[in-house]
N, C-alpha and C positions, 0 to 999 in steps of 0.2 A: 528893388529888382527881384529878391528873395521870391518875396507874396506874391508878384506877379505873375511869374511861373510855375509857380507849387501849387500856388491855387486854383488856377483857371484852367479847367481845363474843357474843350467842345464836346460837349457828350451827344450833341446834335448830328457832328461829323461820326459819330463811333460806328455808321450803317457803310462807310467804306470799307471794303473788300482787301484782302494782303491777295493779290495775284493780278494779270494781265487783262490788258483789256482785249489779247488775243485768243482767251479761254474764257472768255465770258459765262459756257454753258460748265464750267466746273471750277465758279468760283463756290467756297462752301462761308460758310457762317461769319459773321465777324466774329471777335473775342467778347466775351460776357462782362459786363465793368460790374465789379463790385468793390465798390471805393472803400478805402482805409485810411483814416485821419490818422498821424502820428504827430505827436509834438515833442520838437525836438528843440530843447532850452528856452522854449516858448517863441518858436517858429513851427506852423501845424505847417504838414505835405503831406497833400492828398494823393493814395496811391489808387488807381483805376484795376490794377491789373493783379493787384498781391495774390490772389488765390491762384495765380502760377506756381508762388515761391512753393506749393503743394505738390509736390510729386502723388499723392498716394487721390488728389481730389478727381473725381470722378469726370466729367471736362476735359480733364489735360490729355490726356493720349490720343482721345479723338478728335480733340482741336487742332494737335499738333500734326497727326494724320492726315489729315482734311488740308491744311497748309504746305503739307509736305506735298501733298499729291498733287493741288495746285500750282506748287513753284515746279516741281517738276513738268508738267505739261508747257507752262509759258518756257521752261529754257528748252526745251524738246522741240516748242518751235518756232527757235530760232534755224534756218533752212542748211547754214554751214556746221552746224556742230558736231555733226559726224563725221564729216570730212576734216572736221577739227581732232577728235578725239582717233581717229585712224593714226592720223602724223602723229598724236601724240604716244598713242600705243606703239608705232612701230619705234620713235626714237626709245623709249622706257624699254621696251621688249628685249632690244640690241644690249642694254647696257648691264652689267654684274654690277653689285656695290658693293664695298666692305665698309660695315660699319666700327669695325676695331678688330687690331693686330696683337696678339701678347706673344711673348717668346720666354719660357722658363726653360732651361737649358739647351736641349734640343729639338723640343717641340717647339713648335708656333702653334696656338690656339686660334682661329677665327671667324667673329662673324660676319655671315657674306651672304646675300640674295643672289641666286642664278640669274642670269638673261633668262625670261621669261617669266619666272617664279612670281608667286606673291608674298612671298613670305622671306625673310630672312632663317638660317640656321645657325648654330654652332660646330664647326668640324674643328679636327687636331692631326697636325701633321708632324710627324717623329724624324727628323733629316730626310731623305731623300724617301721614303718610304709616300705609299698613297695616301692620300688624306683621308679618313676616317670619322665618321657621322659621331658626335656627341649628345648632339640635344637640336631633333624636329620638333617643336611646339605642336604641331598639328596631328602626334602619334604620342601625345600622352595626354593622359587625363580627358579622352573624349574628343579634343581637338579643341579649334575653333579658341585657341591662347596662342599668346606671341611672348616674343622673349623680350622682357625688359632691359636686364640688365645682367652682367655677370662678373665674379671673379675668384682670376687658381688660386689657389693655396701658392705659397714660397716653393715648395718644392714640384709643383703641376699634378700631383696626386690627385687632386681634388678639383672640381667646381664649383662655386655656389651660384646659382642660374635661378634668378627671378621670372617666372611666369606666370601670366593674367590675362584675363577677357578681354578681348580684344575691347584696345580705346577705354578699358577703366584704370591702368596703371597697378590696381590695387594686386600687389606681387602677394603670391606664393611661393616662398623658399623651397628649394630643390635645393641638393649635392647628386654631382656627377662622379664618379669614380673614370675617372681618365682613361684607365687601361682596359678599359672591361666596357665605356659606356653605361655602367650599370647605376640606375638611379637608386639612391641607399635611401633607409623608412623615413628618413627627417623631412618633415613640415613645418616648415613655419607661416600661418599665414599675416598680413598687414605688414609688411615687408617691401611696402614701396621706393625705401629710398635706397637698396639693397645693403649688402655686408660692408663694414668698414674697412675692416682687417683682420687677416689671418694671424694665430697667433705662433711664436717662431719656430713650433715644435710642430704646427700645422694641425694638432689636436682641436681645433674648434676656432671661431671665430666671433666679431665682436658687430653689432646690428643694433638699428634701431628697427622699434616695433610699437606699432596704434592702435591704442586699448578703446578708441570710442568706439562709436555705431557708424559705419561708412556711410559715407553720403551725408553727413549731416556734420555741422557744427563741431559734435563735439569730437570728428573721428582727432582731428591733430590735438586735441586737448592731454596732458601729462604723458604722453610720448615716455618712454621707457629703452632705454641705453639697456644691452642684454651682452652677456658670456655665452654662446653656444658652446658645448663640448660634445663633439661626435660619437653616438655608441652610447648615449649617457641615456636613463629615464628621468632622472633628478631635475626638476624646475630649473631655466635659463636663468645665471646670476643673476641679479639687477647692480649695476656697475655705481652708480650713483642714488641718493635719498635725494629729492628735490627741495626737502622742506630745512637740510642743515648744510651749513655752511663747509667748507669755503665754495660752496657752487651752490647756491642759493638760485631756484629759477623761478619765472613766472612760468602760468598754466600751461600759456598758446609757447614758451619757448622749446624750441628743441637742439638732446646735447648728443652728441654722437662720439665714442671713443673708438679712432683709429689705431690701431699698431701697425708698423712697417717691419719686412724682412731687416736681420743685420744690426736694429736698434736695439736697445734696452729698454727704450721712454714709448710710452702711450700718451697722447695726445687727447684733450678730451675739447669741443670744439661747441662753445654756446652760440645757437643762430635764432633769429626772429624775424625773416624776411629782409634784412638790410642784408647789404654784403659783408658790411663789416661782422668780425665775430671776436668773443671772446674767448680767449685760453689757455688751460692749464694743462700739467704734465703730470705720470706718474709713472713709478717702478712698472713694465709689463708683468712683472712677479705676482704683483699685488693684486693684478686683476683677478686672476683664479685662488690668491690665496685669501682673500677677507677683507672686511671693508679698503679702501684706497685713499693715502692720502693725499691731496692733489694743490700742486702750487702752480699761482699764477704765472702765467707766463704773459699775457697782454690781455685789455681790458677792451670792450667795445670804443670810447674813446684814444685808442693808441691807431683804428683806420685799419687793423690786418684784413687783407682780404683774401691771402692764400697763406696755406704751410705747409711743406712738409720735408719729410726727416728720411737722409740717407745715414746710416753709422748714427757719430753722434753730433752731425751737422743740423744744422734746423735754420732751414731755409724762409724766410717770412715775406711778403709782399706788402707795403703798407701804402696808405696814399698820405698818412700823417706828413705836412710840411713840404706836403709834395704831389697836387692834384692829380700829375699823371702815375706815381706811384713809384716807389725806394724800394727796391731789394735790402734785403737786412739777412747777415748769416749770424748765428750764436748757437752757443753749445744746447743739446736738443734737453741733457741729465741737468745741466744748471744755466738757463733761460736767466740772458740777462739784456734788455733790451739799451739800458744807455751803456752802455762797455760794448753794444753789438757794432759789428762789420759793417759799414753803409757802402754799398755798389756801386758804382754812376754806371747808368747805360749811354754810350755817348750818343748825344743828341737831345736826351731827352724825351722820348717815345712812349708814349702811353703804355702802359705794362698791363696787361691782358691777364697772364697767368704764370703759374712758376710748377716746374718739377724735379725733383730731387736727385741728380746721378750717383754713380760713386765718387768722383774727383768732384762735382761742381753740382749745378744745376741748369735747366735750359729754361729760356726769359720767353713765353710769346706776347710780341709786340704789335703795336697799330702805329703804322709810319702812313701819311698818303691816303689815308682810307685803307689800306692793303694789311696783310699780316706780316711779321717782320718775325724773326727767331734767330735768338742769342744763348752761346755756349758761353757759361761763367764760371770762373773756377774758384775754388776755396781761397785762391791768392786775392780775388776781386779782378783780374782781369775779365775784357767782356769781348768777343768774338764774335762778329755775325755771319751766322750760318746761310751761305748762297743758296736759295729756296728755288728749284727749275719749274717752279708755278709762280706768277704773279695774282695774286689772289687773296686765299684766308684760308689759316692754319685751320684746320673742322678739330682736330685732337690728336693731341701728345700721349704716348703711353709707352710708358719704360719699366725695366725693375730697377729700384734705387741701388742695386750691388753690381750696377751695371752699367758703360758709359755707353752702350748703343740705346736707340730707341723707332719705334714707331712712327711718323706723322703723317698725318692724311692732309692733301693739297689738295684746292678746288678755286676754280676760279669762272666767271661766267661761262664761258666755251670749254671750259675743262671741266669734266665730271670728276668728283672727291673719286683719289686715289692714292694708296698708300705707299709710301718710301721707306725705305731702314736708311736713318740716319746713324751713322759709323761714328766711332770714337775723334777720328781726326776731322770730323764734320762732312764729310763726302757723303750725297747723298744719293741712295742708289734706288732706282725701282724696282719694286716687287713686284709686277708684271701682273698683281691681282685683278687690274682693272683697266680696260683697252676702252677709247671712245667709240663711241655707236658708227657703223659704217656712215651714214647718212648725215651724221655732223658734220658741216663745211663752215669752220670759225671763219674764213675770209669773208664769207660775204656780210660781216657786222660790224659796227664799231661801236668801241667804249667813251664816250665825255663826262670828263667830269667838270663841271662848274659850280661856281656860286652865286647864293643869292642873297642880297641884303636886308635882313627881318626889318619889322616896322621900328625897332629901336636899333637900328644902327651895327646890329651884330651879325656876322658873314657864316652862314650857314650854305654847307656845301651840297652835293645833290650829283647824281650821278644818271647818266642817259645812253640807254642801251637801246639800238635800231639795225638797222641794213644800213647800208652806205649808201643805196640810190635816194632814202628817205632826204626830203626837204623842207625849209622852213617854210610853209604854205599857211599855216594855220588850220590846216583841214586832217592832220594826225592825227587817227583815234590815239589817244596816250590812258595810261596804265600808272596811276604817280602813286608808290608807297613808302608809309611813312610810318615807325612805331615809338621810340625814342620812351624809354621807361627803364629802370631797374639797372642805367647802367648797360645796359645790351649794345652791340654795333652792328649797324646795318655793313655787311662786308660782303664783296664777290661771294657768287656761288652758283653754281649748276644748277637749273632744274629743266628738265625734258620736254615738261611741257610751256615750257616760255619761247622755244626753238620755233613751232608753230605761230603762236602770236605775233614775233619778229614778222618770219616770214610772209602771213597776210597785212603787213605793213601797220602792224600798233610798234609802240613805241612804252617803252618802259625804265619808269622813273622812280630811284628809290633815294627818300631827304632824307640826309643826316641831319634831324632835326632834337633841338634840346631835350634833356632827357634820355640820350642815350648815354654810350661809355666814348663817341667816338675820339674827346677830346678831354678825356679822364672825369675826375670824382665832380669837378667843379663843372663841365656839360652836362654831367648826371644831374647836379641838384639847382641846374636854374632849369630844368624842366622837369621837377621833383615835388608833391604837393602845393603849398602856394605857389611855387613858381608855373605850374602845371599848364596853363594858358599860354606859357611859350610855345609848349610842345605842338598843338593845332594850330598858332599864328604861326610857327615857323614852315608848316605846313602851307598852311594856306599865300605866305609871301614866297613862298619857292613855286607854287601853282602861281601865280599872278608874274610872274618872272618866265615862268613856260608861255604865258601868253603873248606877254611882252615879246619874249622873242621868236614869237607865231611857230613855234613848234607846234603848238595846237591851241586849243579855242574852249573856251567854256562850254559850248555844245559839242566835242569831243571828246572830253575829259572825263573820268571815272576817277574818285579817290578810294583806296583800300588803307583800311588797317587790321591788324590781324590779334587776339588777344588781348595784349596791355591797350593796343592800338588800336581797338576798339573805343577807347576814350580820345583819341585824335579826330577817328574819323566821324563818330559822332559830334563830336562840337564845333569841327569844321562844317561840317555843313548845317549843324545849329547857327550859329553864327554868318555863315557866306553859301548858303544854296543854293544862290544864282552863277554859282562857280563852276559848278561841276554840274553833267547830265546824268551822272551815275556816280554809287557811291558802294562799297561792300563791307560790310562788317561781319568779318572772318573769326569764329568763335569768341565774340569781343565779349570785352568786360566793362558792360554798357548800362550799368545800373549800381554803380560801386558802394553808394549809403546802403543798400544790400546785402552788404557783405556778411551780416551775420545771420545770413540762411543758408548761405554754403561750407561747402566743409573748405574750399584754398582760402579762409583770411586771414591766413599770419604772414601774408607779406604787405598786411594793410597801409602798415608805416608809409609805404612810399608814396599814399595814396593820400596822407595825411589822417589817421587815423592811428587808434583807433578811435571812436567819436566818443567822448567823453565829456566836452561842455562846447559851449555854443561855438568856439573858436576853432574846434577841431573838426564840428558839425559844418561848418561856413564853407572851410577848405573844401572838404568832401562831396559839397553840394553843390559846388562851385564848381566842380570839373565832373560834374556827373553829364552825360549825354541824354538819358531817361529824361532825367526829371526840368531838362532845359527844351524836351522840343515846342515847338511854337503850333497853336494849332492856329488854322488859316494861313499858314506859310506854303508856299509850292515848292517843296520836299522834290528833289532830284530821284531818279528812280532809285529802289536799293535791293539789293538780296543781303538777306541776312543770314548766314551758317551754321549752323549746329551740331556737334555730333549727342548724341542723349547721355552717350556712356561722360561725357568729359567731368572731369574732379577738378580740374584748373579753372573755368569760366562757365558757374552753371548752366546749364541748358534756358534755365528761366530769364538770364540777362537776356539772352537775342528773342525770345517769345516776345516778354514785355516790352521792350523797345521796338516791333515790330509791329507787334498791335498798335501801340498808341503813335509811332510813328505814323502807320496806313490811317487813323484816327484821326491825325493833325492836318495830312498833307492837303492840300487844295489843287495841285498841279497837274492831276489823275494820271500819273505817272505809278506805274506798280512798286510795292513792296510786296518780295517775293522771299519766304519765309522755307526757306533749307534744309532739310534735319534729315542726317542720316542714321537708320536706329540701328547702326553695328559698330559706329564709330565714338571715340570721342572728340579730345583736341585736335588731331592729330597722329598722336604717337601710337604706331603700334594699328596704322591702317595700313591694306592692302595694294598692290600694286595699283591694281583699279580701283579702287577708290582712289586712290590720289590722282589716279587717269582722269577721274571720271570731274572729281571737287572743282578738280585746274583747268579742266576743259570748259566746265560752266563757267569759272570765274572771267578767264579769258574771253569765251564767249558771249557772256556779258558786257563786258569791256567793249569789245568789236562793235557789238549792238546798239549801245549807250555811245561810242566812237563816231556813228557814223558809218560802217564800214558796211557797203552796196550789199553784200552777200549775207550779214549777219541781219538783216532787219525781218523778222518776222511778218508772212503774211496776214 
């Protein structure tokens, strides 16, 4: 089957066109094939399309121009999509977010997008006093940057505020000065995954920093753990040697040391794309006095996948003996794992995540599909905190010398809003965020169901419509699916899905293997070889929708999005007569590629890194590129891109696009997307996300069936 696919491929079909047959006159060129034989453990795979993997080759900008302009014209006409993107501007317009709440004594720090705004800010409110501007991204450095990430100092003196190009992540370090708004001389740039920790005297803090060349390969290569001291000219420590022991790393791994207010112990935490990680502790003293000596505290085989340290508690998450995952409490100065505390959360609840209080720590959990949150104290008691959202926790954030905190609620009909959850667990709203006039949650309902995979295992799925909708068989339906890394498909707002409902599509998202929704052990049966669960569970929850004539093969659309990009490519490699539409939303759709972009150090889970033929087999095995079939009638597709993204290069969705339009027989469009201000995702504008969701939607409708969406 290997040879079959790798080698043949129609270079006779490669005069098909990526765009509609309703722009005929501004269809532009097809892609240039310039084949590349690789042989891999002596399996050759022949690539058509490699001179993509080229950013700098002279071709790509104007091909991908030429494609862009194209797909834009076919979604422009389709007849309702202004009338689409109106509703969905005015729902988004209505609405404020906050994306995170911090509170260091009397201030609250937060950042929040106005109703109307495109951008998110930073402001800081001092008790009852007005709130006050910190950091507009769009009035420093020129503009046209967004705020990545941020965090105060222990005492709120300070900021450390990442910002970057819009859609490339790639942070540059800032400090705010709190009182003053004043931005102080410090730079640091390659600062994408921001500050760890501040250290307890608030003098400096502790950061990871990427010495390769951006955009390429080698940017995540030897990663550097650093001491910043503020006011300093003196070179940034380096906290670790990578080449001596007791923290010996590979190239691609990266080690990141946290400090927390209140402790003693720094935490130094080894990661390579798995969630599990390994880690040691040391004297905070040490960090700024001279090399550090650092003792084990748990190894990549002990399963930790969270920690942290209030005082000299040290809180651990483990899934070790316990797929849906053990709380573990032990001394943070002398870490001793078999003498440590084991928790019970009662029931048994997938354990999500953990953070540090003063008395205890708070557990988020996945009970039902939903998010569930537990107060635990140093005695091992476990308390469930009454959540007034039925939905999913978006994020927790406290200071560990403190038993209040922050948590933002969202649930389909409820837009993410934030709560101060109180020491005795009462949880009260902060009033930061009111629903849009024009949301009316009665008129939808939620089902959850399941459905039974081809081996016998109960995969559930979830269906969100209007209540007048019926089982006709004739619903445009919207089915997504991503299931990778451990991740769960959970409740959640988005503005522009209020629309869709309303012109009666129907939206459906599988809890299919591969995700976290049912702990470590749902992670890894759709985990590298297990990977072909992840799109058959896909695809037997679509044949379960038909079953139950929600909808029909000719009104069905499949999305996936990023990881899920390998779903929905191999779902419809596999079963294209399934679906009349299919979208791959900045997917990572060409994975034996991994080493032409700068994200492959989360390869592992991909099975990788390829290293002899058995690690080759896995990764070739669940690639979507290199499995399409040429002579197959290919369901329509759009394929998404932002140019700026570091997570899923731009080149996966090119090249699967081309040769996708190259395979298809069914003259159905592949409509090739690329927005050149965006990347994954993070860090786009109000409209663009108007604008991405409105196409996808519209797509959907179009590909559905639905009277109004069919293009003249």
């Amino acid at each position: 089957m290997l040879s079959r696919l790798s080698f043949r491929i129609a270079f006779s079909l490669g005069m098909q066109m990526l765009c509609s047959p309703a722009v005929a006159s501004d269809r532009p060129n097809p892609a240039p094939v310039q084949a590349v034989t690789d042989d891999y453990y002596g399996t050759k795979v022949v690539d058509p399309y490699r001179w993509m993997e080229n950013g700098k080759d002279p071709r790509w900008m104007p091909w991908l121009k030429a494609q862009a302009t194209a797909a834009r014209h076919a979604l422009d006409a389709i007849p309702a999509r202004e009338r689409f993107l109106a509703s969905a501007k005015a729902l988004s317009g209505d609405l404020a977010t906050v994306q995170k709440v911090v509170a260091v004594g009397q201030t609250q720090f937060i950042q929040r997008r106005k109703a109307g705004a495109e951008d998110s800010i930073l402001v800081a409110r001092t008790g009852n006093a007005p709130e006050r501007m910190l950091v507009d991204p769009a009035k420093i450095g020129g503009g046209d940057q967004v705020l990545d990430w941020w965090q105060t100092s222990s005492d709120g003196r300070y900021v450390a505020v990442g910002l970057s190009k819009r859609g490339s992540e790639a942070s540059v370090l800032h400090i705010v000065e709190t009182a003053s708004a004043r931005l102080l001389p410090d730079r640091i740039p390659n600062t994408d995954f921001g500050v760890v920790g501040w250290l307890p005297d608030n003098s400096g803090f502790t950061y990871l920093t990427f010495v390769g060349q951006k955009g390429t390969p080698s940017y995540y290569i030897n990663s550097e753990p650093r001491l910043h001291l503020l006011g300093t000219s003196a070179p940034d420590r380096l906290l670790i040697n990578r080449a001596k022991s007791p923290v010996p790393l590979g190239a691609e791994q990266f080690a990141t040391v946290s400090v927390t207010s209140g402790s003693k112990s720094a935490v130094l935490a080894v990661e390579d794309g798995r969630r599990e990680q390994a880690l040691y502790r040391t004297d905070i003293g040490m960090l700024s006095a001279g090399p550090a000596t650092w003792t084990r505290i748990s190894d990549f085989n002990d399963l930790v996948v969270g920690a942290k340290i209030s005082g000299d508690n040290l809180w651990l998450l483990s899934r070790k003996g316990n797929s849906n995952g053990t709380v573990i409490l032990t001394s943070a100065s002398k870490p001793n794992l078999a003498s440590a505390r084991q928790v019970v959360i009662p029931g048994n609840p997938v354990l999500e995540s953990i953070s540090a209080t003063k008395s205890g720590a708070l557990v988020q959990t996945i009970e039902g599909g939903q998010s569930g949150l537990w107060r635990v104290s140093i005695s091992g008691a476990a308390t469930r905190v009454a959540l007034p959202v039925s939905g999913t926790v978006r994020w927790i954030e406290n200071e560990p010398t403190s038993d209040t905190a922050y948590v933002s609620l969202a649930g389909w009909f409820t837009p993410a809003r934030p709560y101060k959850l109180l020491a005795d667990n009462t949880v009260q709203d902060t009033g930061l965020v009111q629903a849009p006039r024009r949301l009316d949650p009665s008129r939808y309902e939620v089902r959850t169901l399941t459905a039974t995979a081809r081996d016998g295992t109960t995969v559930p799925y979830t269906v969100v419509m209007r209540k007048d909708i019926t089982s006709n068989g004739r619903n445009p339906l919207l089915i997504e699916a991503y299931g990778a890394y451990g991740i769960s498909l959970t409740p959640d707002y988005q503005s522009q899905l209020i629309p869709f409902l309303d012109l009666g599509g129907v939206f459906v998202t599988a809890n299919v293997r591969g995700g976290g929704e049912f702990g470590r052990s749902w992670h890894y049966a759709g985990k590298a070889e297990t990977k072909a669960n992840t799109w058959h569970d896909a695809i037997d929850v679509a044949e379960a929708l038909v079953k139950n004539k929600l909808t029909s093969p000719k009104h069905m659309t499949i999305m996936g999005t990023s990881g899920g990009g390998v779903m929905v490519g191999q779902a419809i490699n596999e079963r294209p007569d399934l679906f009349n539409g299919a979208i791959a939303n900045v997917g990572f759709m060409n994975p034996i590629r991994y080493v032409s972009e700068q994200n492959f150090a989360d390869i592992q889970e991909w099975g990788g890194p390829i290293t002899d033929a058995k690690s080759f087999k896995t990764m070739f095995d669940l690639d979507p590129y290199e499995h399409i079939r040429p002579g197959v009638r290919y369901p329509a597709t759009l394929v998404v891109s932002g140019i700026n993204d570091p997570r899923a290069a731009t080149f996966h969705s090119a090249k699967y696009a081309a040769k996708l339009a190259a395979g298809t027989t069914s003259g159905e469009p592949v409509l090739l997307r690329i927005d050149f201000d965006a990347g994954h995702g993070v860090g786009s504008t109000r409209t663009q996300r108007e604008e991405l969701w409105t196409d996808i939607y519209s797509f959907a409708l179009w590909r559905g069936g639905s009277s109004e969406f069919q293009p003249k």
